[in-house]
C-alpha positions as CSV (number, residue, x, y, z in Angstrom):
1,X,0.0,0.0,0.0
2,X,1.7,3.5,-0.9
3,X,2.2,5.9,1.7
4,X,-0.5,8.8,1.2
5,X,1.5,12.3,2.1
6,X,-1.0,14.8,3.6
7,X,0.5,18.1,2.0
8,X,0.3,16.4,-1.5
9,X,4.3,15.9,-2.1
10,X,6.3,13.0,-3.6
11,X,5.8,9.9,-1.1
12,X,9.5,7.5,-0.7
13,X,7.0,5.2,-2.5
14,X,6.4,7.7,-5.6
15,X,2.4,8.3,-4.7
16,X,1.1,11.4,-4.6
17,X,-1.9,12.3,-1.9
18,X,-5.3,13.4,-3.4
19,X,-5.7,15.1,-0.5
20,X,-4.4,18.9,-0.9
21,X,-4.8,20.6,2.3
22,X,-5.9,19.3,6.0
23,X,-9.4,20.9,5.0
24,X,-10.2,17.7,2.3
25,X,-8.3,15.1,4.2
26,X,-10.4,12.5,5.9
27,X,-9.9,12.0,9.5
28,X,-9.5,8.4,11.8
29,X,-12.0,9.1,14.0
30,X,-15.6,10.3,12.9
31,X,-18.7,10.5,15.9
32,X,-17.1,8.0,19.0
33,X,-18.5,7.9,22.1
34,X,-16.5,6.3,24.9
35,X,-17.6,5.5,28.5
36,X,-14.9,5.9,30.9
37,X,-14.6,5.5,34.5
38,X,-12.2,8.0,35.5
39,X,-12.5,11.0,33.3
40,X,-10.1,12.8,34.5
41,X,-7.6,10.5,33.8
42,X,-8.5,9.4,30.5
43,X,-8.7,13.3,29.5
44,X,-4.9,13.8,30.4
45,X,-4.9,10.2,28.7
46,X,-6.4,11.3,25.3
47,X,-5.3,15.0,25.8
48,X,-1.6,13.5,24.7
49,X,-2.4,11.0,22.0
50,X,-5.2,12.9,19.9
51,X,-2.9,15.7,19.4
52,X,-0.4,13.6,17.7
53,X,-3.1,13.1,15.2
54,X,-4.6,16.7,14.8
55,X,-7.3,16.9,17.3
56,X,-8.0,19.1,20.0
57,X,-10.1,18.8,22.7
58,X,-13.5,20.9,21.9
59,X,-15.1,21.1,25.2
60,X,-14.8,20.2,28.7
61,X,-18.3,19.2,31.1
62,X,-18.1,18.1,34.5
63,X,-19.5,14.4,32.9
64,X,-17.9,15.0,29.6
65,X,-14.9,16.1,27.4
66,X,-14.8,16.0,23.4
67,X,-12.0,16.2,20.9
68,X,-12.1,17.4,17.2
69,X,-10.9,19.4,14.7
70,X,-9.3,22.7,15.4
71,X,-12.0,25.3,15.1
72,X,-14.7,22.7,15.1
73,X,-18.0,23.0,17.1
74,X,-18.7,19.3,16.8
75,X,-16.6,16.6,18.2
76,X,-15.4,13.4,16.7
77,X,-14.7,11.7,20.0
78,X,-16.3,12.2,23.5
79,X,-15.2,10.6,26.7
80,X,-18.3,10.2,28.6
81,X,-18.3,9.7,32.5
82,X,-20.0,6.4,33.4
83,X,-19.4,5.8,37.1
84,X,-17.0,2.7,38.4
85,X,-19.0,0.2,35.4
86,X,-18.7,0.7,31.9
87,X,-22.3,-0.5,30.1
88,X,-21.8,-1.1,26.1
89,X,-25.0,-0.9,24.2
90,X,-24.0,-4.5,21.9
């Protein structure tokens, strides 16, 4: 599989990205709800990581944080605060 360069340049591989600019280029993570136990600590958890892959965090609730795009209103991921159990809806 070729290596897709976000900015659009020459790849190692020789493949160019059809994506132009961060404003066209699909994102990993798209509407993600996530039930935590300890927010806290999976905000200063997720605060690190998402960052590496271009989100911020959007909002902060006493039962909820939410990361997206910069300049976004809407998040792509929310850690929700569930208590000491996790319930999935499957």
């Amino acid at each position: 599989m070729p290596t897709i360069d976000r900015s659009g340049e020459q790849c190692e591989t020789g493949a160019r990205s059809t994506f132009r600019d961060r404003a066209t280029m699909p994102w990993m993570i798209d509407h993600l709800s996530l039930g935590v136990a300890d927010l806290a600590r999976a905000a200063a958890f997720y605060d690190a990581v998402l960052v590496t892959l271009g989100y911020v965090r959007v909002f902060t609730h006493e039962r909820a944080v939410g990361y997206g795009r910069p300049g976004d209103r809407d998040e792509q991921l929310a850690l929700l605060a569930s208590g000491d159990k996790v319930i999935s809806d499957n």
